[in-house]
C-alpha positions in Angstrom: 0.8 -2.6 38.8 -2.6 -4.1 38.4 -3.6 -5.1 34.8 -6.7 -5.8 33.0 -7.6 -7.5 29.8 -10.2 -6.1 27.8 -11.5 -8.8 25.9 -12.2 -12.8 26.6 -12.5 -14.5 22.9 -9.6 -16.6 21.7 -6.3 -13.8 21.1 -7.6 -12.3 24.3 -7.8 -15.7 26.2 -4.2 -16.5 24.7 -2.8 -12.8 26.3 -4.7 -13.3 29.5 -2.4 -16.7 29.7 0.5 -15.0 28.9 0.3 -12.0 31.3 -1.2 -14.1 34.5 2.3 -16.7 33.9 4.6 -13.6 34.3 2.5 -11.6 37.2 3.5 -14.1 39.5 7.0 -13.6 38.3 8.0 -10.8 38.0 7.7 -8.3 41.4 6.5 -5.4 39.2 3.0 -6.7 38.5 -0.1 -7.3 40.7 -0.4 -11.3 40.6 -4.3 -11.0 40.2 -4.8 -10.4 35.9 -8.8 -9.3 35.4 -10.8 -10.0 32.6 -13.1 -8.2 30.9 -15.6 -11.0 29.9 -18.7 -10.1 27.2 -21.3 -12.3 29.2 -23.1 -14.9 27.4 -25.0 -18.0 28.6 -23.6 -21.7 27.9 -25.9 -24.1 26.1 -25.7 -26.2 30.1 -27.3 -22.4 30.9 -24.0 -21.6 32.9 -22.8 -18.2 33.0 -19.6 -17.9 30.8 -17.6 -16.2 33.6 -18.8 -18.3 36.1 -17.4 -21.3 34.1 -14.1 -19.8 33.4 -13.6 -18.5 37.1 -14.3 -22.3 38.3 -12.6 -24.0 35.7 -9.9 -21.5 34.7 -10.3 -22.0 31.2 -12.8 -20.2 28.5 -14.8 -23.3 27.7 -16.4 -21.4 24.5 -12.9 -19.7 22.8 -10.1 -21.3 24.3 -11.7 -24.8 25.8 -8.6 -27.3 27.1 -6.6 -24.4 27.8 -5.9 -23.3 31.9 -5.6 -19.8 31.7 -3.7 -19.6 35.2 -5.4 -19.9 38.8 -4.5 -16.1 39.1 -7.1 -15.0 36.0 -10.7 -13.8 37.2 -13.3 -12.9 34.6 -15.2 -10.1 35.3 -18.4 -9.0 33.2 -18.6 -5.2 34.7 -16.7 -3.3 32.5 -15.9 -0.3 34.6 -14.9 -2.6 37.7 -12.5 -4.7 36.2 -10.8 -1.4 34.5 -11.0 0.8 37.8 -7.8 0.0 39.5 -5.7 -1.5 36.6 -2.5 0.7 35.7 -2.1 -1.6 32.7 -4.6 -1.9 30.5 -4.8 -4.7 27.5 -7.4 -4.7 25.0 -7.9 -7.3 22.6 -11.8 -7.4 21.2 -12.9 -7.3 17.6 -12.1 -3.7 16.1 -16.0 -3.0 15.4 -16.5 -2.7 19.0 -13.2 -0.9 20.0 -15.9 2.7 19.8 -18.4 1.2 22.2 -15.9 0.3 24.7 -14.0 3.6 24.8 -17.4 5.9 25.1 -18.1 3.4 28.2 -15.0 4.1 30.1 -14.5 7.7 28.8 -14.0 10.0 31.6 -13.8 6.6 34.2 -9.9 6.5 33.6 -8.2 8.0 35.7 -4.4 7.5 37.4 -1.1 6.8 35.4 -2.4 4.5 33.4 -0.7 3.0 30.0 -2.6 1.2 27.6 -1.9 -1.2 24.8 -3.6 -2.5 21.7 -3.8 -6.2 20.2 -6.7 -5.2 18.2 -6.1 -5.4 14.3 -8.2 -3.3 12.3 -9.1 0.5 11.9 -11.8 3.3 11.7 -12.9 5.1 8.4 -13.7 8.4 8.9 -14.3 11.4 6.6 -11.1 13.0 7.0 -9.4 9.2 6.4 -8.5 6.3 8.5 -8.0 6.2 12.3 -6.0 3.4 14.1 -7.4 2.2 16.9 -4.5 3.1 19.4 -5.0 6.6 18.5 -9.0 5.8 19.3 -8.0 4.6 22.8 -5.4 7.7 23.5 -7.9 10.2 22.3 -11.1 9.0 24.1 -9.3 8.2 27.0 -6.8 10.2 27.3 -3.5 7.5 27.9 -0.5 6.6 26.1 -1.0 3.5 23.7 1.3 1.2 22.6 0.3 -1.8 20.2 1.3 -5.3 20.1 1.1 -7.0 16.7 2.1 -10.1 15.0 1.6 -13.0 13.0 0.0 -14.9 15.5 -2.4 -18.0 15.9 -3.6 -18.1 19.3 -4.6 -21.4 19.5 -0.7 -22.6 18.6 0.4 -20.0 21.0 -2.1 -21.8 23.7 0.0 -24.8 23.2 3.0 -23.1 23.6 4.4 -23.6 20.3 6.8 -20.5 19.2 6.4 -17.7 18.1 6.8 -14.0 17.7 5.3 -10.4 18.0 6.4 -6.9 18.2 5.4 -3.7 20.5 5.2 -0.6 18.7 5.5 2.9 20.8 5.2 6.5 20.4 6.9 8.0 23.8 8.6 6.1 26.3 10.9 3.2 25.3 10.2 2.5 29.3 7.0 1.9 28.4 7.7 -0.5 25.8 9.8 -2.3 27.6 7.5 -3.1 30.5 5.1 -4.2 27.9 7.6 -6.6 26.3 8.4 -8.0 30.2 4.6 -8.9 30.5 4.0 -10.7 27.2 7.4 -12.5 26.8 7.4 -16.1 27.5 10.7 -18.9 26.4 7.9 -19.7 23.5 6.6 -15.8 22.8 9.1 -13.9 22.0 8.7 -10.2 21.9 10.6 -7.4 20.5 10.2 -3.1 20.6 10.3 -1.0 17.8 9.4 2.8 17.6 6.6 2.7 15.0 3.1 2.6 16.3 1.5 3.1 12.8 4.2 0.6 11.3 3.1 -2.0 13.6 -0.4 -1.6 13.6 -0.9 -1.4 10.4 1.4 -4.8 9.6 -1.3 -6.2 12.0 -4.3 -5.0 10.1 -3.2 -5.5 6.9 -2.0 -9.2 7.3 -5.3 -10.0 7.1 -6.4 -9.1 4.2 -3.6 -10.5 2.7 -4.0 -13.6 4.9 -8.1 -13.6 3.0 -5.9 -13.9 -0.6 -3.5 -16.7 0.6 -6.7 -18.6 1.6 -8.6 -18.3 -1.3 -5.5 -19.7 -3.4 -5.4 -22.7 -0.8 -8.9 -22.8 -1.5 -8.8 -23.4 -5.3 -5.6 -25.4 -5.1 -3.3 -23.1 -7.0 -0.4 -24.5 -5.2 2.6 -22.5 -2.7 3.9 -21.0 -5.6 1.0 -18.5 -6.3 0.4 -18.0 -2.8 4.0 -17.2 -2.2 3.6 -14.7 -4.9 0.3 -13.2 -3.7 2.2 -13.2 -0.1 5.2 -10.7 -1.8 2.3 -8.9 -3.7 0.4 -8.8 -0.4 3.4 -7.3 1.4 4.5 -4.7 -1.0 0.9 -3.3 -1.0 0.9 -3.1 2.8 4.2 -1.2 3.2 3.2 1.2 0.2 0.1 1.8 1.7 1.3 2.5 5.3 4.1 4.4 4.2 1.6 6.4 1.8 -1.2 7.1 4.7 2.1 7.3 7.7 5.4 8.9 6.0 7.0 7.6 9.2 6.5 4.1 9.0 9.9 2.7 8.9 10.6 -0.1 6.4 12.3 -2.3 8.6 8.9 -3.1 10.4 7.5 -4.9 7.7 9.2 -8.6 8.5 6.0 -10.9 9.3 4.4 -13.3 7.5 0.3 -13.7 6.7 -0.5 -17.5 6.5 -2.6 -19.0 8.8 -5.1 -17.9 11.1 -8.8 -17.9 11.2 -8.6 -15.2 7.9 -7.2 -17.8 6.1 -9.2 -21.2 6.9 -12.3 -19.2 6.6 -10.7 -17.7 3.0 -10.0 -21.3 1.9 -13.5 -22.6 2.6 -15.0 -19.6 1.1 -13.2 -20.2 -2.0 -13.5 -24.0 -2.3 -17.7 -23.5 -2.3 -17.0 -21.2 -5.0 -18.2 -17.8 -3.2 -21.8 -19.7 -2.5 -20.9 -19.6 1.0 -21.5 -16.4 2.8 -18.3 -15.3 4.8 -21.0 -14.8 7.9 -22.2 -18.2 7.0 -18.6 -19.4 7.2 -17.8 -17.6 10.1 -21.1 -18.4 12.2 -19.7 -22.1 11.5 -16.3 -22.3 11.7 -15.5 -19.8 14.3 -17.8 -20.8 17.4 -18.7 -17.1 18.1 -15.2 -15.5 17.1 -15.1 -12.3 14.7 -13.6 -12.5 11.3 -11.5 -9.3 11.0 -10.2 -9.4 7.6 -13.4 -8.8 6.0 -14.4 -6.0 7.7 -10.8 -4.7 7.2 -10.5 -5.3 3.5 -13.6 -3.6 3.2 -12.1 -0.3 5.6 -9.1 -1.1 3.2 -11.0 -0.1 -0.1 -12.8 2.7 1.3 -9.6 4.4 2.0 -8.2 3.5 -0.9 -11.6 4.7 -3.1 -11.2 7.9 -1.3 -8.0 8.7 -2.0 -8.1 8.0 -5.4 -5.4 4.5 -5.0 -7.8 1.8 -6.2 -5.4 1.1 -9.0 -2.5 1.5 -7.3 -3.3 -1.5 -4.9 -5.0 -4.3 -6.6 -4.4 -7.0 -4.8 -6.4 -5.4 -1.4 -9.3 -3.9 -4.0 -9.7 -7.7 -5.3 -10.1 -9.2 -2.1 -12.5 -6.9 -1.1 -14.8 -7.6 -4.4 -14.4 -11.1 -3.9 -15.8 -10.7 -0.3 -18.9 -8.6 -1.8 -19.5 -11.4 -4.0 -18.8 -9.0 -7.3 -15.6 -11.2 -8.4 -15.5 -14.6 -8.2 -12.4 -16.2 -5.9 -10.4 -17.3 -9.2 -10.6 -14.2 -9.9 -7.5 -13.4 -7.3 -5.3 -15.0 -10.2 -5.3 -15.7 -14.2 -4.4 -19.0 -13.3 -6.2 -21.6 -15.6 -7.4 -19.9 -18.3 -6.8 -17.3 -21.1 -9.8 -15.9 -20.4 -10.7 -14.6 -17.6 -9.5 -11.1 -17.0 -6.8 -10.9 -14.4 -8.3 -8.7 -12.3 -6.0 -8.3 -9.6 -3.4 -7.0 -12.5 -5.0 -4.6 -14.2 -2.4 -3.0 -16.9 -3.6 0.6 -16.6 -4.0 2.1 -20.4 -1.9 5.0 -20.2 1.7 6.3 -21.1 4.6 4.5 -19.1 5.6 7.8 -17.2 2.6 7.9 -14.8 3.9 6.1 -11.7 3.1 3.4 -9.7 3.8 3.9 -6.4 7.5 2.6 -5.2 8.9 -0.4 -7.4 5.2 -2.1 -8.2 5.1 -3.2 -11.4 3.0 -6.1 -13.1 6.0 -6.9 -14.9 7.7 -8.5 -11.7 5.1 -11.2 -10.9 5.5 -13.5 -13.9 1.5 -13.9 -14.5 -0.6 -13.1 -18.0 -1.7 -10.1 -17.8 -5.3 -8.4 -19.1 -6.3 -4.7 -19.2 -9.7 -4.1 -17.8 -12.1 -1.7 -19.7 -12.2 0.4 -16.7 -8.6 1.2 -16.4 -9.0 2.0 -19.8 -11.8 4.3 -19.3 -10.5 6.3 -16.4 -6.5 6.4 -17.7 -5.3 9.3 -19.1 -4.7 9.4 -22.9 -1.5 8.4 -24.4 0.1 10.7 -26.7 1.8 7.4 -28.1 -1.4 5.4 -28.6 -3.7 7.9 -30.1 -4.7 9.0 -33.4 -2.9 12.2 -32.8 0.0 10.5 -31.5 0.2 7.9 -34.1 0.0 11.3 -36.9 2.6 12.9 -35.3 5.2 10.1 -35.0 4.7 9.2 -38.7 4.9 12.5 -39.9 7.8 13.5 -38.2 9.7 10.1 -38.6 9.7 10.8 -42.6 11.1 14.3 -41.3 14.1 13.6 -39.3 14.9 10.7 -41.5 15.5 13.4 -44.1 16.9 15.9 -42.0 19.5 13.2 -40.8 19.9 12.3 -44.4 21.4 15.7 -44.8 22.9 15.7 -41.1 25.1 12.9 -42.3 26.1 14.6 -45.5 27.2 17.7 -43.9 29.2 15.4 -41.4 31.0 13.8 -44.2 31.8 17.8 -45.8 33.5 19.0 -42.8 36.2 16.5 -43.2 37.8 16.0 -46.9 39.8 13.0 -45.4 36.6 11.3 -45.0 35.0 11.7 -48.6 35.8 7.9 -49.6 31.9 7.2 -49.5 30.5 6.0 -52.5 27.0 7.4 -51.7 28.2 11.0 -52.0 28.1 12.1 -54.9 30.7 12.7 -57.4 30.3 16.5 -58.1 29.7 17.2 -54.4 33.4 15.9 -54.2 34.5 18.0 -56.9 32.7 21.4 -55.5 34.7 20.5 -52.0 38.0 19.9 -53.7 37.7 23.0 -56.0 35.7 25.2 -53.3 35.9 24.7 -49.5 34.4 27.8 -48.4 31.6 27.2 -50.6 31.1 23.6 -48.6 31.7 25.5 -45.3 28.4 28.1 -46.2 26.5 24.7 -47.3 27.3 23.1 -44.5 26.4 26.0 -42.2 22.9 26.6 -44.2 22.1 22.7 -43.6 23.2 22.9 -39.8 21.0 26.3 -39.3 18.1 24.6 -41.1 18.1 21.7 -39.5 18.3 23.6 -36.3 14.9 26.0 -37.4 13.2 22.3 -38.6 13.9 20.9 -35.0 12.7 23.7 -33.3 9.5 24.1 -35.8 8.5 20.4 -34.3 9.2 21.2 -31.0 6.7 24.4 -31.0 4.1 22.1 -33.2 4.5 19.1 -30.5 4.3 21.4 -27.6 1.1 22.3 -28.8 -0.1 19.3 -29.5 1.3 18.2 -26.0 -0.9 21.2 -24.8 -4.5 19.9 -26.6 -3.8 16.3 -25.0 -3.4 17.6 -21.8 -6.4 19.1 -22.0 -8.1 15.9 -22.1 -6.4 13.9 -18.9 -8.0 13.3 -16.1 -7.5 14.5 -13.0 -4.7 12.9 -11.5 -5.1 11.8 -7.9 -3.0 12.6 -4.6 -0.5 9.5 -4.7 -0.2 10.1 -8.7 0.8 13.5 -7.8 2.7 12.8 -4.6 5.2 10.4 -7.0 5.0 13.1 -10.0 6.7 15.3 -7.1 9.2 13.1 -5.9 10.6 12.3 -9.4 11.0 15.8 -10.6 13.3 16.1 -7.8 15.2 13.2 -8.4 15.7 14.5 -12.3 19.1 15.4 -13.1 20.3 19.7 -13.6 19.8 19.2 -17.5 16.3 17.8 -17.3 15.5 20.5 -14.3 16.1 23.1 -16.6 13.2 21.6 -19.1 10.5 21.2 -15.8 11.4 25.5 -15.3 10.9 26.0 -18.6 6.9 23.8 -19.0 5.9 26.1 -15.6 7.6 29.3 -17.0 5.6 28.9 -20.2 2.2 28.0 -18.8 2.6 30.9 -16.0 2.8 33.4 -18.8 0.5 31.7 -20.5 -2.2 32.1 -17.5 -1.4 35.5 -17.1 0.5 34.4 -13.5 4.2 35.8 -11.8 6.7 34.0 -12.7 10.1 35.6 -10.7 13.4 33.7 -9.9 11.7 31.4 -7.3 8.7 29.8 -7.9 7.0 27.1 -5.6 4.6 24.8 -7.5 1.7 23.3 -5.1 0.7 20.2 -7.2 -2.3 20.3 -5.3 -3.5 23.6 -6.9 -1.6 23.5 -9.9 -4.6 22.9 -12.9 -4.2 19.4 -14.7 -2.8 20.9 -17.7 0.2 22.2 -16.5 0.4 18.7 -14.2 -0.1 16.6 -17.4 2.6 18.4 -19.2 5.5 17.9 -16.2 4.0 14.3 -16.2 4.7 13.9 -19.7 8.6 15.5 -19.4 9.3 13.1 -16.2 8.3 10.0 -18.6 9.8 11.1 -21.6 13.4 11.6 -19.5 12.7 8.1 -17.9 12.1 6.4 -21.4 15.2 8.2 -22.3 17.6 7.2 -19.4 15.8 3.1 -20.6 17.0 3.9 -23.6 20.5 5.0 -22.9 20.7 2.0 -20.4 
């Protein structure tokens, strides 16, 4: 099988090496690897594939390197591509379109294809990894390989690892895993092509954070924390845009790379340096992805409603823009500047963040931005109205168990030794016990009528703050969803109860089986199950 790399700069210099050593191994391959080379002219005004087919090396990405004498750089795109059965790309993401309307229509054969490209398209309709670009413009099966690799170290043969994800044919995914693996590039198969793609675009953003940490000097112990942060946020987010991502795919780490370096420096000139600037200088002509991804990043996430719900990807990408400044990715040195990567969202406990996030686990001061505060739904806890009804009805039930605890002590004459009842009380039992038993009856019954006066007054309080919530988004919903049905039989019966009451109330059927779209349910009725999933939460907290 003949294969071609699309893509010359330093990752796809690095595969190129990998794939020529093992075509002239293994019997399966074509011993000739092609290389689709961008042509540009060398300062000496040689061609670049000229120099790298007479020195076998890319003097400009990968220079000191011999790719193998079995590599030949080609600048026609459709002619290195025409006979390959395996193609390889590996260019920066932004061009990933460009090169797939070229060859659209010009593939033809069984041919499988494979993606080391980290990043992703935003479209209307949300994001679109670029394996599923190359399948649908060019009609082939793609795999991806993804990891968290430095070419240059893997250029020197130092060890290190990567995964292929696949969709179909474990076949497939095995022949890919023949032509990459190497005694120093070890490669392993797992059936997640979204899990694995996304772990590759992700990292760097997360990679951007750990540099700007280096960058100020905050030490390994915030950037191992950012690192955790980092990876919660990516499997969250993959599993919230893919439901199929599998959790065991998320084992790679984020910490070097070009992301970072270029992070570090950026951070160190205190966001004076322009990440082009940077990147013009530092990288000799290689892209930056993790700018351009964070940014894809927080357009998804602004679309969807998830800003707050991943703060550590929405901070790099306002650091990037210049809005934040790089300390900004911590509230490290001092008490005052807002810690805007942990914003503590102004709003009543039960409204979830998605999976096990919480600020509480990172161990870091935190500060609640005005916005959060602005946007969050009201608390019934924290407002006037809340405050007016908890001190009204606190002086209530503390007199309604005053007389809870009397009648207690009346249905048992044993128990009368207490020297807070009072004297004739004890006399009227001893002399008249059916007398007690009516009392006793009358205080149960009224207490019983009181409690379910405050209920009816809270529901409709209840119902006038709901009123006033915003609207909550898709993942606020999605995890609204998934713990009602994780509620317990008892606590079922109160969620039946909120949608039987607001059905009648709309004037809407309500029979013996009812399903509830969240989507289309109106915010009230929404706000009211949000407020019964967090009150039986803060009661199970309570009880624990």
């Amino acid at each position: 099988m003949p294969v071609t790399v699309v893509g010359s700069g330093n990752w796809g210099s690095v595969a190129a090496k990998l794939i020529a050593s093992n075509a002239l191994k293994l019997p399966s391959f074509h011993d000739e690897v092609r290389m689709w080379v961008f042509e540009e002219v060398l300062p000496n005004g040689e061609k670049l594939t000229d120099a790298i087919n007479k020195t076998n090396e890319n003097v400009k990405y990968l220079p000191g390197i011999k790719l193998g004498s079995n590599v030949v750089a080609d600048p026609d795109l459709e002619n290195a591509v025409k006979e390959a059965n395996m193609l390889v790309f590996v260019t920066p993401h932004q061009f990933m379109d460009g090169i797939c309307k070229k060859l659209s229509g010009k593939i033809t054969g069984d041919v499988e294809a494979i993606s080391l490209v980290k990043g992703m398209e935003v479209k209307k309709d949300g994001p679109r990894m670029i394996s599923s670009l190359i399948s649908k413009q060019l009609g082939v099966n793609c795999c991806v390989l993804m990891g968290a690799n430095i070419a240059n170290e893997i250029a020197l043969e130092k060890f290190s690892e990567a995964t292929v994800g696949y969709r179909e044919s474990r076949e497939i995914a095995d022949t890919w895993v023949q032509l990459f693996s190497t005694p120093y590039f070890m490669v392993t198969a797992v059936h997640d092509v979204e899990g694995v793609e996304l772990c590759g675009t992700l990292k760097n953003v997360v990679a951007i954070a750990a540099g700007f940490v280096d960058g100020l000097e905050m030490g390994n112990n915030t950037k191992a924390a950012i690192m955790r942060i980092g990876l919660r946020e990516m499997r969250a987010l993959s599993k919230l845009l893919f439901p199929s991502v599998k959790d065991s795919t998320f084992f790679e780490s984020c910490v070097g790379g070009r992301n970072r370096r270029v992070a570090e420096a950026f951070a160190q000139s205190g966001g004076k340096r322009s990440f082009d600037e940077l990147e013009a200088e530092m990288l000799q002509g290689q892209k930056l992805q993790g700018v351009s991804t964070a940014r894809e990043v927080y357009e998804v996430l602004n679309y969807c409603g998830w800003l707050e719900m991943f703060p550590l990807f929405a901070t790099v990408h306002q650091i990037c823009i210049g809005r934040l400044k790089p300390e900004a990715i911590v509230h490290y040195r001092e008490q005052k500047v807002f810690n805007f990567l942990f914003p503590v969202v102004f709003r009543s406990p039960a409204i979830p963040i998605y999976g096990d996030f919480s600020p509480s686990h990172l161990g870091l001061t935190v500060a609640m931005t005005k916005r959060a505060a602005e946007e969050a739904p009201p608390s019934p806890d924290s407002s006037g109205i809340g405050s007016k009804i908890l001190g009204y009805y606190r002086d209530q039930i503390q007199s309604l168990a005053r007389r809870m605890h009397l009648t207690s002590q009346l249905r048992d004459k044993n128990s009368l030794i207490d020297g807070e009842v009072e004297e004739d009380i004890q006399l009227l039992m001893k002399s008249d016990p059916s007398l007690m038993k009516d009392i006793a009856s009358k205080y149960t019954n009224d207490v019983v009528a009181r409690l379910d006066n405050m209920r009816e007054q809270l529901e409709k309080l209840l119902d006038n703050v709901a009123t006033t919530c915003r609207t909550m988004s898709r993942g606020e919903k999605r995890d609204l969803q998934k713990s009602i049905k994780e509620l317990p039989g008892e606590n079922l019966k109160r969620v039946i109860e909120i949608i039987k009451d607001h059905y009648v109330a709309s004037g809407k059927e309500f029979s013996d089986e009812v399903i509830v779209n969240m989507e289309e349910e109106d915010s009230i009725m929404v706000s009211r199950l949000h407020f019964c999933v967090g009150a039986v939460k803060n009661a199970r907290k309570l009880a624990s």
